[in-house]
N, CA and C atoms as a LAMMPS dump frame, in Angstrom:
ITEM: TIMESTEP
0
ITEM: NUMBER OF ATOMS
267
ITEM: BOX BOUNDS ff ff ff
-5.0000000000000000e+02 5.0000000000000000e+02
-5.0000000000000000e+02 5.0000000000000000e+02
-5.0000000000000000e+02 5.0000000000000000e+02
ITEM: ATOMS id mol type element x y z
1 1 1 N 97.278 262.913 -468.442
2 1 2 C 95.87 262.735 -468.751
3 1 3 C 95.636 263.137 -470.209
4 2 1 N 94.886 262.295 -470.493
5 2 2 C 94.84 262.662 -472.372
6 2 3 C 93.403 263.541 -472.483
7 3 1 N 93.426 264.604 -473.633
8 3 2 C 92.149 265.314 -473.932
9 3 3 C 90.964 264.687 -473.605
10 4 1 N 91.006 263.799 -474.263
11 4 2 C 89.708 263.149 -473.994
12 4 3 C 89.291 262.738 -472.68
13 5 1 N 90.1 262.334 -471.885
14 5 2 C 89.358 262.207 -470.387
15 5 3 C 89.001 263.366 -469.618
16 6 1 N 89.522 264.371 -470.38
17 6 2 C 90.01 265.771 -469.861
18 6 3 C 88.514 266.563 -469.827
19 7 1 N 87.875 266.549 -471.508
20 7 2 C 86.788 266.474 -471.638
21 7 3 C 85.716 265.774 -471.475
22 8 1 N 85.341 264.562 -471.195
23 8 2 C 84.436 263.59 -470.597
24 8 3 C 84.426 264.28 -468.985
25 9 1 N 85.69 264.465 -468.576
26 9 2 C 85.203 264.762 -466.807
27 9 3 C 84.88 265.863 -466.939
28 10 1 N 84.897 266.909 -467.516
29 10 2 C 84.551 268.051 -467.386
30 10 3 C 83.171 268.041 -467.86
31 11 1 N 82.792 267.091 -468.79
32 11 2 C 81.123 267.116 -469.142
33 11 3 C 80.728 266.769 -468.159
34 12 1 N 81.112 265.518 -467.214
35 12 2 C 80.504 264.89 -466.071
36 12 3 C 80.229 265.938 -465.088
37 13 1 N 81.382 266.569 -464.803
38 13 2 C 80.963 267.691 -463.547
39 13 3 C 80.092 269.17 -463.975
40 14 1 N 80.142 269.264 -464.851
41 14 2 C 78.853 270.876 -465.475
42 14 3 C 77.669 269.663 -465.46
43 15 1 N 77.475 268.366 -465.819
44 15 2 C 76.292 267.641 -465.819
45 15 3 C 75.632 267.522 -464.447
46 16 1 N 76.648 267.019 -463.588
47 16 2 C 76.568 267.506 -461.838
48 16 3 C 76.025 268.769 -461.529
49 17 1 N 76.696 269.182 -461.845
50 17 2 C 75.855 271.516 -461.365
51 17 3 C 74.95 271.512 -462.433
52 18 1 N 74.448 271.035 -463.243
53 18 2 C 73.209 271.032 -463.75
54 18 3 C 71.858 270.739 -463.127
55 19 1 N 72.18 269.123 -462.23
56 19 2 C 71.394 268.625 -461.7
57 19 3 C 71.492 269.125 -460.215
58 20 1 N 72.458 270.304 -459.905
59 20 2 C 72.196 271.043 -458.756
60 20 3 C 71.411 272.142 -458.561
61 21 1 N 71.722 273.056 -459.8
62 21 2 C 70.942 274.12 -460.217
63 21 3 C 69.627 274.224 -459.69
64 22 1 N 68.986 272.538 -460.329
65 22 2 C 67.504 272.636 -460.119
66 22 3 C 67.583 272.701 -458.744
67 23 1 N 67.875 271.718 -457.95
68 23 2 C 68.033 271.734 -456.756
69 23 3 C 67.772 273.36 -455.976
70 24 1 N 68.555 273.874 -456.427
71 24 2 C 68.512 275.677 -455.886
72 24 3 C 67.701 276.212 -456.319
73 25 1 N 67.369 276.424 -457.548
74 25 2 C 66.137 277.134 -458.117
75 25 3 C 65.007 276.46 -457.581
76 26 1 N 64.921 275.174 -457.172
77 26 2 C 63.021 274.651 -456.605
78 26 3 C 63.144 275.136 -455.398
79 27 1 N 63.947 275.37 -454.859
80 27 2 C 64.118 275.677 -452.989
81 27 3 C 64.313 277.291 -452.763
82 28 1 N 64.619 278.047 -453.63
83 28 2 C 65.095 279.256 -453.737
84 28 3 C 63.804 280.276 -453.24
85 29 1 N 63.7 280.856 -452.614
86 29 2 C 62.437 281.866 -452.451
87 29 3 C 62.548 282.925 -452.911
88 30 1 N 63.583 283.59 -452.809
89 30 2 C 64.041 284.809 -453.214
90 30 3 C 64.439 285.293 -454.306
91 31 1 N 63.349 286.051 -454.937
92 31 2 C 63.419 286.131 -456.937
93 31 3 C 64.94 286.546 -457.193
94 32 1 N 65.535 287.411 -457.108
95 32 2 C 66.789 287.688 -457.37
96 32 3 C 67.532 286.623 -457.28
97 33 1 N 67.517 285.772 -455.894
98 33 2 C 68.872 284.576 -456.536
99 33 3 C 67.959 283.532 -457.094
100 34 1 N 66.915 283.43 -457.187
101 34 2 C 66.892 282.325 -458.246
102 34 3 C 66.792 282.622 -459.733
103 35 1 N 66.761 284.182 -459.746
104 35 2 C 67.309 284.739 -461.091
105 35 3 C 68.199 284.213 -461.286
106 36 1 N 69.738 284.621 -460.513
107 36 2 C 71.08 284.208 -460.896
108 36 3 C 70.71 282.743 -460.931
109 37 1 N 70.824 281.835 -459.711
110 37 2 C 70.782 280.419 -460.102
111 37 3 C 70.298 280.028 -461.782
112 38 1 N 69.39 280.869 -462.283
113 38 2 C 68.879 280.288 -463.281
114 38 3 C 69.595 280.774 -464.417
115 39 1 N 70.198 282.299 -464.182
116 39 2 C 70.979 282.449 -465.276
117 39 3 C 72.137 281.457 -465.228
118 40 1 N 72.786 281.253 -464.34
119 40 2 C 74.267 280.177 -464.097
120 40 3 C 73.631 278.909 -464.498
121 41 1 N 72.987 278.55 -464.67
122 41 2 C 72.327 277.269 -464.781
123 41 3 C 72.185 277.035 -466.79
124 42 1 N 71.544 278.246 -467.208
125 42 2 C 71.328 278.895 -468.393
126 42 3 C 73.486 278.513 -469.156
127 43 1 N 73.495 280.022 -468.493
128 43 2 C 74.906 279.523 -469.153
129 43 3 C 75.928 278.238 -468.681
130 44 1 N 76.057 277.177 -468.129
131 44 2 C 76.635 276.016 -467.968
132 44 3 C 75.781 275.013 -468.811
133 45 1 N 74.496 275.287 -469.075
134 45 2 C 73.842 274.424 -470.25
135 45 3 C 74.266 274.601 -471.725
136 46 1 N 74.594 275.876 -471.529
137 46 2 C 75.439 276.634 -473.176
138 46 3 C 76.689 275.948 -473.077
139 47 1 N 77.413 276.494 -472.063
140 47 2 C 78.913 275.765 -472.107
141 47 3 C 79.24 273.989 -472.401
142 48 1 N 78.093 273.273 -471.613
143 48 2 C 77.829 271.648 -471.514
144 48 3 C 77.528 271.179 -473.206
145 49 1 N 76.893 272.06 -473.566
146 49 2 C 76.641 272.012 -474.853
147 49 3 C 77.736 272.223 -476.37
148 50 1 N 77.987 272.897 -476.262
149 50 2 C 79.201 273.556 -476.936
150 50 3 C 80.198 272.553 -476.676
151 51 1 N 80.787 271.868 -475.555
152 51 2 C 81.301 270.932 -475.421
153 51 3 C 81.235 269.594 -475.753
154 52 1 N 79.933 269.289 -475.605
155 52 2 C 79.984 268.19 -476.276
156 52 3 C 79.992 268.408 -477.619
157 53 1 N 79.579 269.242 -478.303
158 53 2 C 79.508 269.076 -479.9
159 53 3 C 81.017 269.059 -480.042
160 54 1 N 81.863 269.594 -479.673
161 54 2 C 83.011 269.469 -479.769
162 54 3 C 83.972 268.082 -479.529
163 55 1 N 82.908 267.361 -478.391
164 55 2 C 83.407 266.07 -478.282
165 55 3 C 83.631 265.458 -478.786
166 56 1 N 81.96 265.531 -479.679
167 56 2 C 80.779 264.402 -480.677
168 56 3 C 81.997 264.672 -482
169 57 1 N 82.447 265.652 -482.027
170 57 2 C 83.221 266.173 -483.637
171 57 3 C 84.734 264.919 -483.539
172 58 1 N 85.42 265.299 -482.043
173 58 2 C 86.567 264.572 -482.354
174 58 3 C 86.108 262.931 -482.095
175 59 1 N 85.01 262.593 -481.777
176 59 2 C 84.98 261.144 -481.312
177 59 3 C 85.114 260.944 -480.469
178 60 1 N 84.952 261.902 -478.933
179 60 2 C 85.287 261.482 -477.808
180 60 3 C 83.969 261.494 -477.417
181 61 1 N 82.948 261.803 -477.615
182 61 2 C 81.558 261.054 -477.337
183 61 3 C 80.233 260.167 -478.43
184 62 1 N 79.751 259.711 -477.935
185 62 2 C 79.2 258.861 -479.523
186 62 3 C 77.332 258.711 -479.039
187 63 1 N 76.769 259.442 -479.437
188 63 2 C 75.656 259.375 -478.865
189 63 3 C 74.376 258.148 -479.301
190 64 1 N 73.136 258.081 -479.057
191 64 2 C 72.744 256.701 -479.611
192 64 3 C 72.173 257.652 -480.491
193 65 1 N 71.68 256.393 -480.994
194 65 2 C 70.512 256.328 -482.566
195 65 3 C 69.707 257.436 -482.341
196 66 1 N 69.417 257.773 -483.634
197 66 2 C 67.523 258.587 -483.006
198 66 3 C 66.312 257.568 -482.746
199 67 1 N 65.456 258.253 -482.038
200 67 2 C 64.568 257.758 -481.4
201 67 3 C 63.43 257.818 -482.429
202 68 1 N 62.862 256.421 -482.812
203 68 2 C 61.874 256.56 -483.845
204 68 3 C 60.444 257.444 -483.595
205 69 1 N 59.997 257.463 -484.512
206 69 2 C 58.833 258.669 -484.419
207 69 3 C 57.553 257.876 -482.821
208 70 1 N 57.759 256.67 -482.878
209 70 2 C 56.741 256.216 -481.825
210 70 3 C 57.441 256.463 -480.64
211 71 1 N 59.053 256.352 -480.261
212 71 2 C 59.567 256.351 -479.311
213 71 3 C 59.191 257.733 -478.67
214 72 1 N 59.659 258.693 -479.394
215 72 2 C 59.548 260.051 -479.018
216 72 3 C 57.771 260.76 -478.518
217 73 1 N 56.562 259.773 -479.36
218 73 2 C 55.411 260.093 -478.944
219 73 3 C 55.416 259.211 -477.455
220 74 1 N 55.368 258.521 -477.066
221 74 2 C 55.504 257.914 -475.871
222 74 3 C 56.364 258.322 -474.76
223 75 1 N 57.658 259.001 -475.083
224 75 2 C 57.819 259.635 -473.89
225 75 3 C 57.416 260.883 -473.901
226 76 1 N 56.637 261.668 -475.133
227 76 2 C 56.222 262.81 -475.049
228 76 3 C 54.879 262.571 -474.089
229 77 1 N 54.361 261.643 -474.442
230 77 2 C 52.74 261.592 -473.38
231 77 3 C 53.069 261.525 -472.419
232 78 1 N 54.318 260.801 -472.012
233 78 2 C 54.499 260.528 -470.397
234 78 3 C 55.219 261.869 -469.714
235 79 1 N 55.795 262.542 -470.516
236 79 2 C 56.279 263.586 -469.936
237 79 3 C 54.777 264.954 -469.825
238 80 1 N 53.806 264.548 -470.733
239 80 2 C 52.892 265.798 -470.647
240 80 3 C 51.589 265.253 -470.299
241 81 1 N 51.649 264.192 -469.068
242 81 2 C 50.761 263.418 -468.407
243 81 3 C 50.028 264.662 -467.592
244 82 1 N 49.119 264.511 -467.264
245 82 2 C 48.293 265.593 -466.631
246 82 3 C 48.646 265.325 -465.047
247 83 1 N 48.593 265.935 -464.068
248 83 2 C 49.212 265.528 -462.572
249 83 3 C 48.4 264.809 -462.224
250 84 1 N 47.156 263.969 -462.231
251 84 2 C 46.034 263.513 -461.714
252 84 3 C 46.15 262.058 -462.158
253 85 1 N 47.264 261.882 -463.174
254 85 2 C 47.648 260.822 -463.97
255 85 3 C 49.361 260.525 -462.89
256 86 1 N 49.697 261.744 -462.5
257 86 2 C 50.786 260.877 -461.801
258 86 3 C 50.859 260.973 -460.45
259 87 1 N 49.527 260.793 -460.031
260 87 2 C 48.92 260.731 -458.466
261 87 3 C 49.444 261.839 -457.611
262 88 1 N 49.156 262.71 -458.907
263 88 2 C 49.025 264.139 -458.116
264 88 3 C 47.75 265.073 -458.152
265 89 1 N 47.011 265.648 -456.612
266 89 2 C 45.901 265.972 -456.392
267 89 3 C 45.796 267.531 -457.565
């Protein structure tokens, strides 16, 4: 197996327990473990990170363009839609 696939799967699976994390922390009742959940969650976003820049450096990931100044206002409104706007009471 060559580095590079080595690193791509390993981004894929911390990207996986990323999108589990939440999973545990929205369901979690109990402040203490959704402390931890959130610290483990915290540091695998550091680690996911750190990795890819390391990717992005050798060329084993290539990310897109930036997002022009209108792109970024448009998904900023849609992300800071008020709940009553996304048919929530």
């Amino acid at each position: 197996m060559q580095e590079k696939d080595i690193v791509l799967d390993v981004l894929g699976g911390v990207k996986g327990s990323l999108a589990g994390y939440a999973t545990f922390i929205s369901e979690t009742a109990n402040p203490t473990l959704r402390q931890t959940f959130q610290q483990m969650r915290d540091g695998d976003e550091k680690f996911q990170y750190d990795l890819y820049k390391i990717a992005e450096q050798k060329g084993y990931y290539a990310t897109s363009p930036d997002a022009s100044p209108h792109d970024m206002n448009c998904v900023k409104t849609s992300l800071t839609a008020t709940p009553a706007h996304m048919g929530m009471k």
